[in-house]
C-alpha positions as CSV (number, residue, x, y, z in Angstrom):
1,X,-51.2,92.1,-44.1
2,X,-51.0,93.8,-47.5
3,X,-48.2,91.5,-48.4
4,X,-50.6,88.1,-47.5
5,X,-53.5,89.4,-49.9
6,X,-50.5,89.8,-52.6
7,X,-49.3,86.0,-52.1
8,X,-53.2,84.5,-52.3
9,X,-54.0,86.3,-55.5
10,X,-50.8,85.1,-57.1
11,X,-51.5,81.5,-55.6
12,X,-54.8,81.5,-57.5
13,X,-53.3,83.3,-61.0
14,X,-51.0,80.5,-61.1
15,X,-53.4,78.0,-60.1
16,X,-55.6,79.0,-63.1
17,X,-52.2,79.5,-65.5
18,X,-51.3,76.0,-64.3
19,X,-55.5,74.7,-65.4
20,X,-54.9,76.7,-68.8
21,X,-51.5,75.1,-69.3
22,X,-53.1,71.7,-69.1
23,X,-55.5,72.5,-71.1
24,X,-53.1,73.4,-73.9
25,X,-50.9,70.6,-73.3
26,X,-54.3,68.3,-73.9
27,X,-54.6,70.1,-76.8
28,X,-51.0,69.4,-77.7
29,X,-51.2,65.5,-78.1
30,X,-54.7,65.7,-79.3
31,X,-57.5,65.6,-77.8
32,X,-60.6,66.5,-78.8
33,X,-61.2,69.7,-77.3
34,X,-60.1,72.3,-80.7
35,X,-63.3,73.6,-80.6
36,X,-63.3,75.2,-76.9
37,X,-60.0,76.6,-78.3
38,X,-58.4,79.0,-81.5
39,X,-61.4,80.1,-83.3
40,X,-63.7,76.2,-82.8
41,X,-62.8,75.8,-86.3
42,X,-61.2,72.1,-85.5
43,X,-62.4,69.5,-83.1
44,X,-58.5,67.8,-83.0
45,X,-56.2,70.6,-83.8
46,X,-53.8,70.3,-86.7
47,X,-49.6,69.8,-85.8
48,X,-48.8,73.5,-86.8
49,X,-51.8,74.2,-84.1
50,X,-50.4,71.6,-81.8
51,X,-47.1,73.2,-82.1
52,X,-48.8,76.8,-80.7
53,X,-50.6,75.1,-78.8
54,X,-47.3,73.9,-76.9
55,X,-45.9,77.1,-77.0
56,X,-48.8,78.6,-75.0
57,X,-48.6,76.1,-72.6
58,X,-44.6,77.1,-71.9
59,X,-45.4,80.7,-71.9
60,X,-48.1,80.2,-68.9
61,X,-46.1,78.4,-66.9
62,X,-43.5,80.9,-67.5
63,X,-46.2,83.4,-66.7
64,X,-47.0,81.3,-63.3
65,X,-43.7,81.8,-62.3
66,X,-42.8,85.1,-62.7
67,X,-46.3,85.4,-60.8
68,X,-44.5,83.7,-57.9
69,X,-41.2,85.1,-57.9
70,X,-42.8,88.8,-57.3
71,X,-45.1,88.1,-55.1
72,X,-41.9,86.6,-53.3
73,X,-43.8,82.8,-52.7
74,X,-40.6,81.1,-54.5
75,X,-37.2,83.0,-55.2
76,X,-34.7,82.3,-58.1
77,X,-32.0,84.3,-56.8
78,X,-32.7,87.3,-58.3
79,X,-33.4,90.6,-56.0
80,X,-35.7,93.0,-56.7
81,X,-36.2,96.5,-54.7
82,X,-38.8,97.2,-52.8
């Protein structure tokens, strides 16, 4: 039962990693929404922005799947303990 509660609260980590990861990837070919994002300072972010911007929208998915993987919802191939 433990191992269900595990698999739900990853489901809805990733589900708000994937939401953020949009959100960035918006941000990335330019949107308007800078100002809900790094500091508000700009309303369409600049490209060295963009660029971070894209980066943190790899590094939550990347997040999102190492959320699955341990909570054992998707496997890779790699085996953990436990």
């Amino acid at each position: 039962m433990g191992e269900l509660y595990v698999q739900v609260a990853a489901i809805i980590c990733v589900s708000l990693f994937f939401l953020l990861a949009v959100f960035q990837l918006l941000l990335t070919i330019g949107f308007p929404f800078g100002e809900a994002s790094m500091g508000g300072f700009y309303k369409i972010l600049p490209k060295p922005l963009r660029i971070v911007s894209a980066a943190s929208a790899l590094i939550l998915v990347l997040m999102g799947f190492v959320f699955l993987q341990h909570a054992r919802i998707i496997s890779f191939g790699f085996h953990t303990s436990g």
